[in-house]
Each structure stands twice: as structure tokens, then as C-alpha cells.
C-alpha positions in Angstrom: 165.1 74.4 114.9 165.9 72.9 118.5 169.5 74.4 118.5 171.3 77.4 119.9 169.0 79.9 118.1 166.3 78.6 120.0 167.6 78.1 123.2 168.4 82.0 122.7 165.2 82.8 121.6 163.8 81.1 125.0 166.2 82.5 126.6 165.3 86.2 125.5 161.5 84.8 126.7 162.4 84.3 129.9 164.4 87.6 130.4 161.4 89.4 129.1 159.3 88.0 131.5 161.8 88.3 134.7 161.5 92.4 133.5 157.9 92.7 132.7 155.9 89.8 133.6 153.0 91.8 131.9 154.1 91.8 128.9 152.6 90.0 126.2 154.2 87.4 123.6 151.9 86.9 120.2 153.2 85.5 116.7 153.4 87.3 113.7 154.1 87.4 110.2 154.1 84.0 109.4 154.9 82.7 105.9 156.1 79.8 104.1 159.7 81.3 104.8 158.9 81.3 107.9 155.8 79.5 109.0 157.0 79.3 112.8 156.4 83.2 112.6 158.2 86.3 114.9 157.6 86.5 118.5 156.4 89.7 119.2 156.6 91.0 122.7 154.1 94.3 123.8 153.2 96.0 127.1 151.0 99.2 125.7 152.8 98.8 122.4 155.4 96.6 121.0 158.5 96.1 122.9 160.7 93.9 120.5 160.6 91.2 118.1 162.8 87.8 118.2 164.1 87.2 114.5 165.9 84.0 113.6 167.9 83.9 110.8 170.5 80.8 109.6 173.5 82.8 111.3 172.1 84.7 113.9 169.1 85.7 116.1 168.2 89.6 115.8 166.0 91.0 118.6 165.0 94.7 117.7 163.0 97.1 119.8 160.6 99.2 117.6 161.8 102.4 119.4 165.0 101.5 120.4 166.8 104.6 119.1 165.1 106.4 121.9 165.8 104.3 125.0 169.3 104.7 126.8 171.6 102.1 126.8 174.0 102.8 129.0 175.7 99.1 129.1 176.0 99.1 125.3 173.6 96.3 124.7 172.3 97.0 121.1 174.8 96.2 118.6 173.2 97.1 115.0 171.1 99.6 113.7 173.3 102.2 115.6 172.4 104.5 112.8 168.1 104.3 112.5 166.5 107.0 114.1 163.7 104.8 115.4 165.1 101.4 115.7 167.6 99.4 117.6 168.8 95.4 117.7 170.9 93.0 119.5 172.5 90.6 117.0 173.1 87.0 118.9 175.4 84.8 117.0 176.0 81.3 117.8 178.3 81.2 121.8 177.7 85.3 122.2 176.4 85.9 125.8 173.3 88.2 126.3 174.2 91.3 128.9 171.3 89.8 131.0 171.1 92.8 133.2 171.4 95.3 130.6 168.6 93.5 128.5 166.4 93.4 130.8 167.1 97.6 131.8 166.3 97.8 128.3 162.4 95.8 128.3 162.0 97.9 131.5 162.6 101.3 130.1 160.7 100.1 126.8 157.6 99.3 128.3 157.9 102.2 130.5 158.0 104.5 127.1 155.1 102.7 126.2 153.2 103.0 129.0 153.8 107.0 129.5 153.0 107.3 125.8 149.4 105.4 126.8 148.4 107.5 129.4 
């Protein structure tokens, strides 16, 4: 792509890494649709996932719906019961801070759920 959704994607990256520099990025699901594949980020379990899509990027947290989020970060899938995204469309600003409260606190589910 080598536009905004990718600078946002690397940009997710490198907030991921500032709060768990553990954690692990693989690729997944590729497809002709989409033969770059999903970065998948996991410490003990998965973390979140960096979508791309033609009007947005979508990272989701498989058990978002469980973490706190007192800054309001996630945006959709306010209703799930397991779980929760941050839609990024093209100029939006990421609430570094409150992203990176969020990998922390995910990772720390995971862990406590591995031990």
C-alpha cells in the first residue's frame, strides 16, 4: 500500500513494542484478498490484530470487552462481549498513551490466564 494505512499500521507496531517489547508479531490469514496477510500480535495469547481495509485500518483485541479502557480508546464493537477495536480512518490520531495502557493490560490478562 505505502500510504497512510501503512504508516498506521507501523505506527501501531511501534506502540506495541514501546508497551511489550515481548510480544510477538506473526502473519496470518493470508489470501488472494489479501495476500500481504494480518499482523497478529501475542504475548501468552493474542493481543490484537492490524486489519486494513480501503477506508480504514481496524485493530481489534481478541478480549477487548474485558480490558478497561478508561481513556475511551476503542471505538467499535462497543456491543461484543468478547471483542473490542479501534477504527483509524485516514488523519485520525491514535491516543498513544491510552493504546499502549491497553497492550499492557492485554498481555497482562494473558499472562495471568497462563500461569
Amino acid at each position: 500500500m505505502g500510504d497512510w494505512r501503512t504508516r498506521t499500521i507501523d505506527r501501531v507496531r511501534t506502540l506495541i513494542e514501546e508497551a511489550d517489547p515481548e510480544a510477538v508479531e506473526d502473519v496470518k490469514w493470508r489470501k488472494p484478498s489479501n495476500p500481504a496477510g494480518v499482523p497478529v500480535w501475542s504475548h501468552d495469547g493474542i493481543i490484537c490484530t492490524g486489519e486494513t481495509y480501503k477506508s480504514h485500518v481496524r485493530v481489534t483485541f481478541a478480549n477487548g470487552a474485558s480490558l478497561d479502557d478508561p481513556n475511551g480508546v476503542f471505538n467499535s464493537g462497543l456491543e461484543g462481549n468478547k471483542m473490542r477495536a479501534i477504527v483509524v480512518n485516514e488523519g485520525d490520531e491514535i491516543d498513544e498513551q491510552g493504546f499502549k495502557d491497553l497492550v499492557r493490560a492485554a498481555v497482562a490478562q494473558n499472562t495471568s490466564r497462563s500461569a
